[in-house]
BABATOR-916781 format. One line per 5 residues: number of its first residue (from 1); their letters; for each residue x, y, z of C-alpha. Coordinates in steps of 0.02 Angstrom, whole numbers. Example, Ala and Ser with C-alpha at 12.3 -4.5 7.8 and 13.67 -1.06 7.14 Angstrom:
<atoms>
1> AS> 615/-225/390 | 684/-53/357
</atoms>
This chain:
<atoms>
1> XXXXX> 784/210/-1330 | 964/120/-1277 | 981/18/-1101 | 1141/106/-1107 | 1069/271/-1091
6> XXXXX> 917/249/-987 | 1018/155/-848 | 1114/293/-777 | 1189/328/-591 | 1194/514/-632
11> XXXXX> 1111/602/-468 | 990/733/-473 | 1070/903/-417 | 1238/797/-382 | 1284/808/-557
16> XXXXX> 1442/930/-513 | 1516/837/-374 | 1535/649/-444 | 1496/516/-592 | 1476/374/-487
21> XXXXX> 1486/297/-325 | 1645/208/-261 | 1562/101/-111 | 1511/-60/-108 | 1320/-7/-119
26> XXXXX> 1276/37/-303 | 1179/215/-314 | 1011/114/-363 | 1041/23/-188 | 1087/195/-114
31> XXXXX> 924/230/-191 | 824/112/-117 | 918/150/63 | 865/342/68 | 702/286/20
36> XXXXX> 687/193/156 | 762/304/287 | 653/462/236 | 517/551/351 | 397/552/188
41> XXXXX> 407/354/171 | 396/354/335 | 239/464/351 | 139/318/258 | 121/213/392
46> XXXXX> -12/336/428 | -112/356/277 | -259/272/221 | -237/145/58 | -434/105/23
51> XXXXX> -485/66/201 | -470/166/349 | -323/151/471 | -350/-37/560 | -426/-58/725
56> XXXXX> -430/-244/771 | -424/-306/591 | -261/-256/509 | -259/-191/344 | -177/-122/196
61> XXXXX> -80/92/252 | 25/160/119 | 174/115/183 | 117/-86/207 | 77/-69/22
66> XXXXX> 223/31/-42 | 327/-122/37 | 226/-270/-48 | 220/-166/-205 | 420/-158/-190
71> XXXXX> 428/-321/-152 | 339/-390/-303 | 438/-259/-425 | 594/-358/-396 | 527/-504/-425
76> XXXXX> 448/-460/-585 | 605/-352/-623 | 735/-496/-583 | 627/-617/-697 | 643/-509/-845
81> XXXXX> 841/-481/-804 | 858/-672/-821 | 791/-651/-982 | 853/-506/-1052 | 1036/-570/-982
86> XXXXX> 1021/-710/-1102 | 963/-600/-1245 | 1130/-483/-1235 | 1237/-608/-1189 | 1352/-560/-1330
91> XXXXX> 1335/-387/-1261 | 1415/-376/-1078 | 1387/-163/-1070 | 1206/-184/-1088 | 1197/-361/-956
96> XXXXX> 1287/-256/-836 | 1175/-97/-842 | 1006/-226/-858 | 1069/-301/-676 | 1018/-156/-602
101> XXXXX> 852/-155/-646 | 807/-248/-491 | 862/-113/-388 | 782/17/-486 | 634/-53/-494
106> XXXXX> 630/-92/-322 | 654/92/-265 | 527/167/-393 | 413/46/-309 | 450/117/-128
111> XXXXX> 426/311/-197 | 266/283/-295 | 160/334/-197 | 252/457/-81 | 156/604/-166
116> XXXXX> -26/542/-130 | -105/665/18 | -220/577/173 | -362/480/139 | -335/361/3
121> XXXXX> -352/407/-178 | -506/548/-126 | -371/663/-42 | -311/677/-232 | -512/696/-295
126> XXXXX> -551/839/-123 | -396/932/-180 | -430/924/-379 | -605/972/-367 | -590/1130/-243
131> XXXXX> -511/1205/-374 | -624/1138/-508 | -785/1137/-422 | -768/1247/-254 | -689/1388/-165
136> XXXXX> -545/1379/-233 | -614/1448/-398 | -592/1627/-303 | -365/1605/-379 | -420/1581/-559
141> XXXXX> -359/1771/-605 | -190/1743/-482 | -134/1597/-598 | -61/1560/-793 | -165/1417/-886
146> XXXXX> -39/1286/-849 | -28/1331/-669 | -203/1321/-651 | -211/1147/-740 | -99/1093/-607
151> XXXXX> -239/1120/-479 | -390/1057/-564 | -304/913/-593 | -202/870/-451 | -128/709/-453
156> XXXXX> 0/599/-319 | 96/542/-464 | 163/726/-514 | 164/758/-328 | 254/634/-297
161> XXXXX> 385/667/-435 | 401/853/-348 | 427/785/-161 | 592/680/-239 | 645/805/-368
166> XXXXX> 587/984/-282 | 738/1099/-188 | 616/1130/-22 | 671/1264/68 | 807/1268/155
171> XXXXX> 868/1085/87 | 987/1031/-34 | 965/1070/-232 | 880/908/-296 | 778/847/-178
176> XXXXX> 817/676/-115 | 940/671/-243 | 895/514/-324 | 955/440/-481 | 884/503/-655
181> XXXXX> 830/343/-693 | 744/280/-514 | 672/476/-548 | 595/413/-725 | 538/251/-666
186> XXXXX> 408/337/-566 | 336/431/-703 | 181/336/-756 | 121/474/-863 | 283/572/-941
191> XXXXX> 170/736/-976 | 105/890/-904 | -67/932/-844 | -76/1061/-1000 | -98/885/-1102
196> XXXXX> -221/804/-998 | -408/811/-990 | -512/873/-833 | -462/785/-675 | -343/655/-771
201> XXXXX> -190/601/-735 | -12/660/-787 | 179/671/-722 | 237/829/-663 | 182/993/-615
206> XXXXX> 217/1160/-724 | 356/1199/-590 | 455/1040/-620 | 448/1032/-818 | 615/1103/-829
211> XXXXX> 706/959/-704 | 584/814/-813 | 637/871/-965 | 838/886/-887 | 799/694/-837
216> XXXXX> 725/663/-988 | 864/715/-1111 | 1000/648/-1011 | 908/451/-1014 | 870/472/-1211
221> XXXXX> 664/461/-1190 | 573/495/-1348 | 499/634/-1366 | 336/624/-1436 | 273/823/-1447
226> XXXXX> 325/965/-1357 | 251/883/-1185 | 237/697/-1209 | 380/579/-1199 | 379/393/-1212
231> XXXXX> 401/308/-1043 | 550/246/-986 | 541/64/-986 | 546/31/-817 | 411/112/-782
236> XXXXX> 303/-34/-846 | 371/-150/-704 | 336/-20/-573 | 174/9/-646 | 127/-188/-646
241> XXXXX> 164/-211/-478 | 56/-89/-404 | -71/-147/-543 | -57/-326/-455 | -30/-281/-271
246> XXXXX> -174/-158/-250 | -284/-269/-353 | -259/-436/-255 | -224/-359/-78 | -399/-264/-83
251> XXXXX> -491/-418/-113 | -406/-510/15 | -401/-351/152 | -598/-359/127 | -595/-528/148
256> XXXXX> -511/-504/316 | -662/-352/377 | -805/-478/278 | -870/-392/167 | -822/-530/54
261> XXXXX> -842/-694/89 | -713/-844/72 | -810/-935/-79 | -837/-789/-169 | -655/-760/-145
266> XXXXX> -585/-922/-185 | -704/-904/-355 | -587/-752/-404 | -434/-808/-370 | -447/-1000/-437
271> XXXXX> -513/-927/-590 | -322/-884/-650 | -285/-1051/-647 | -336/-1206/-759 | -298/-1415/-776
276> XXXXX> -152/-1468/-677 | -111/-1288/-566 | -293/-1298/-528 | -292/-1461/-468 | -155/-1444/-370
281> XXXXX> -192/-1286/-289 | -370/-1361/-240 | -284/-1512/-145 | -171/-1385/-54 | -322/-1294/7
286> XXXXX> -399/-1457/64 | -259/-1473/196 | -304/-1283/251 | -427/-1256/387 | -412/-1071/409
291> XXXXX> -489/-975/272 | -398/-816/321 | -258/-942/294 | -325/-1000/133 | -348/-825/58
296> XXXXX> -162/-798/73 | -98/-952/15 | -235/-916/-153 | -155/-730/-163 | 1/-791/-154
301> XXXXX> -16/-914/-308 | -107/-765/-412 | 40/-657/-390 | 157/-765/-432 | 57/-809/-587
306> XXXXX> 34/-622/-628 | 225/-600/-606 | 276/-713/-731 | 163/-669/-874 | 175/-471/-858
311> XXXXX> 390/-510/-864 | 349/-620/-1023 | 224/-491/-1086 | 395/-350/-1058 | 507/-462/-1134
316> XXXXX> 428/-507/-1292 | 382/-314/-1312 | 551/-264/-1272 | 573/-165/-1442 | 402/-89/-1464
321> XXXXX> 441/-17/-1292 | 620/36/-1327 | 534/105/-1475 | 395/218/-1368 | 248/125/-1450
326> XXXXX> 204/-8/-1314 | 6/41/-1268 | -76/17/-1105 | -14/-93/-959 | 73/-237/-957
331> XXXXX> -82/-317/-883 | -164/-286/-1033 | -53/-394/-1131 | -48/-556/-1006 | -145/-715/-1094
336> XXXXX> -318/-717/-1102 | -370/-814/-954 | -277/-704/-829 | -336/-517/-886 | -504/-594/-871
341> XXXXX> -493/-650/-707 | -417/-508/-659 | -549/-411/-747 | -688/-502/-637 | -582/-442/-463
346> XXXXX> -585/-256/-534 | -762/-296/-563 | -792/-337/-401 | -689/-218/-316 | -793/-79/-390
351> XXXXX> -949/-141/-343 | -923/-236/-156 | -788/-127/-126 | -720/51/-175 | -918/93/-156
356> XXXXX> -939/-7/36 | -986/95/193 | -807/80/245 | -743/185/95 | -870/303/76
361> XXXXX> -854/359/250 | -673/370/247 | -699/463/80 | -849/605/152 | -735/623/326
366> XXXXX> -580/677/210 | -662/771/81 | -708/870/235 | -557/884/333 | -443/931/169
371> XXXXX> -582/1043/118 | -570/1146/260 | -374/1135/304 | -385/1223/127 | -466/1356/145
376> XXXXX> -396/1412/306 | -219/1403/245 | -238/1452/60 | -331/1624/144 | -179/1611/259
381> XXXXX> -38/1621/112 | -138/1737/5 | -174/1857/163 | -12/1871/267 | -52/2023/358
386> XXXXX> -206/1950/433 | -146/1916/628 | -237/1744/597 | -140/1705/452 | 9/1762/561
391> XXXXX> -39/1662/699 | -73/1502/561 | 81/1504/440 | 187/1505/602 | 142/1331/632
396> XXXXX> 180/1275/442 | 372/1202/435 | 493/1295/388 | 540/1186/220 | 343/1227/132
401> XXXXX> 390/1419/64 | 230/1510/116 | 304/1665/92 | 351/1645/-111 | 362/1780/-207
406> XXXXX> 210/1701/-334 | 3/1657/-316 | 91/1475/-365 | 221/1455/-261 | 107/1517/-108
411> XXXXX> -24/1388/-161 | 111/1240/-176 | 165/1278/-24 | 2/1242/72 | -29/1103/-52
416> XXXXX> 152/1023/-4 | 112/1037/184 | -83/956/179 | -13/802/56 | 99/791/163
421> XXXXX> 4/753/324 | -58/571/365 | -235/544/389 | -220/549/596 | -131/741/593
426> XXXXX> -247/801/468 | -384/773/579 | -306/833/747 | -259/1004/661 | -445/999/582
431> XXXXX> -509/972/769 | -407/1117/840 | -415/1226/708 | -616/1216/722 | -586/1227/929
436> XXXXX> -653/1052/915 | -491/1006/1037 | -370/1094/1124 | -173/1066/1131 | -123/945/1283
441> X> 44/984/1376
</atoms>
């Protein structure tokens, strides 16, 4: 793969009207902007991360995370520019297409997780497995075998691919309109769900393979088989930060509710460090009263850290990924020391948290409240005539295509609208749906 092709200000949808922008914003910063500015980034300031919404104690939302995780991909994504800068020196086309991998990076960041529906990563596992597992086993006959793989294995990343890239109704062709390659930077797995085992993950959904592989032709991504392409590059950097934020910012969010406690904290995150860093980070904490204080000043230095061996790790393995043969994360190719200490937090985050009370309950509440939502609108698109569904499908905006001509569309649609919802709607339709609560004027 060439630099020259995958950085490209070519806009999904847009390609008719214009090659590039003439304002002082470039289109990766245009990017970034609409990002920003759009109801579904908005929307996750609502939705559960791995805790549920904060009471008192502040913690992690979807949004709070999208912005750290964005914040940290142009760090990492500016350290490997430095370096790559000095690489193709010689080469000024490819130094001026590599500075805008900051901004690219930076907006991939923002839409990564735009897909995911309410309730943390089990709104993905509810929806997945009542196709799989429940009643939703009834559309089998409605749907093809790809269509159907779609559903059993439901997945935020290909949703979220279809919320930037999909013409909703009554909206522009192209979605957002985003670049093609702030499009392929999101694309963590560059396949479809026909190449993917049961309830794995994978890039786009049967109804978008035509605009991935339009994206994917125009940036030059290998093409492995008739479904599987390499991943674009900076996909890695996108990848890594979310790898580091989530990682780091769970440990210290359960810090913050105890159910960890500061020493067994400051034994994770001192254990990236050795000789003189240690020793210096250890007198800094000595002048630090506040462990809440403490914790952030540690997370800070493991980030950091993490940042500057996952942009060496990219750098050094520039041509195996240019080639399409770079395996795993970049994580998995820091030194030693640091994947196993960051091994020891995943550890740890399995066991004292992603299993704790807090989780769990978040976890049964939305399995239930997606569950249900479900079936009443999934009866609702598949049974029109019904005065219920009548009475139902009017309240479903306008943009989610309930009335599609195909079993698939119909089921997309309701699937659009419920990943779509944050955690606190989701529940108040649940409650009145269920005559749980009634509409206040």
């Amino acid at each position: 793969m060439q630099w020259s092709k995958l950085i490209c200000h070519k806009r999904l949808g847009m390609e008719r009207y214009r090659t590039s922008s003439a304002q002082s914003r470039s289109d990766f910063q245009r990017d970034f902007d609409r990002l920003v500015f759009s109801s579904p980034f908005r929307r996750l300031q609502n939705k559960t991360q791995v805790f549920p919404l904060p009471g008192s104690i502040f913690v992690h939302n979807r949004l709070t995370h999208s912005l750290e995780v964005s914040s940290v991909g142009k760090s990492l994504a500016n350290e490997v520019y430095m370096q790559l800068s000095q690489r193709y020196r010689h080469d000024k086309d490819v130094c001026d297409k590599l500075s805008h991998i900051v901004e690219i990076v930076g907006a991939a960041c923002l839409a990564h997780d735009l897909g995911n529906p309410p309730f943390g990563h089990s709104g993905e596992r509810t929806i997945a497995t009542y196709f799989s597992e429940g009643d939703g086993m009834a559309v089998r006959g409605l749907l093809s075998e790809n269509e159907w793989n779609d559903l059993i294995n439901f997945d935020g990343n290909a949703n979220s691919f279809r919320l930037l890239s999909h013409q909703f109704k009554g909206r522009r062709e192209g979605g957002l309109a985003m670049t093609y390659s702030t499009l392929a930077a999101i694309v963590k797995y560059p396949y479809s769900s026909s190449m993917t085992p049961k309830r794995g993950k994978f890039g786009y959904f049967c109804s978008e393979r035509e605009c991935f592989m339009q994206v994917a032709d125009e940036l030059g991504l290998i093409q492995k088989s008739d479904d599987v392409f390499a991943r674009h590059p900076l996909v890695l950097l996108m990848e890594a930060a979310d790898d580091i934020c989530y990682q780091v910012m769970d440990i210290e969010d359960a810090h913050k509710l105890k159910i960890l406690n500061y020493d067994m904290v400051e034994h994770l995150f001192i254990g990236y460090f050795h000789g003189e860093r240690r020793s210096h980070i250890k007198d800094v904490l000595a002048h630090i009263d506040d462990n809440n204080e403490k914790v952030a000043y540690l997370r800070s230095c493991v980030i950091g850290e993490l940042v500057n061996e996952c942009a060496a790790a990219f750098v050094s393995n520039e041509d195996t990924i240019l080639q399409g043969d770079f395996s795993g994360c970049l994580i998995d190719h820091v030194s030693d020391h640091l994947r196993e200490s960051y091994g020891c937090c995943s550890d740890v985050a399995w066991k004292h948290i992603y299993n704790s009370s807090h989780v769990v309950d978040i976890e049964l509440a939305g399995n239930r409240i997606i569950s249900y939502l479900l079936e009443r609108l999934l009866d609702a698109v598949l049974h029109p005539e019904k005065h219920y569904s009548k009475l139902l499908l009017s309240r479903v905006p306008t943009q989610y295509d309930t009335g599609s001509p195909t079993p698939y569309g119909k089921i997309q649609s309701v699937l659009d609208h419920i990943s779509g919802m944050t955690d606190v709607y989701a529940l108040d339709l649940f409650r009145k749906l269920n005559g749980q609560s009634l509409p206040a004027v």
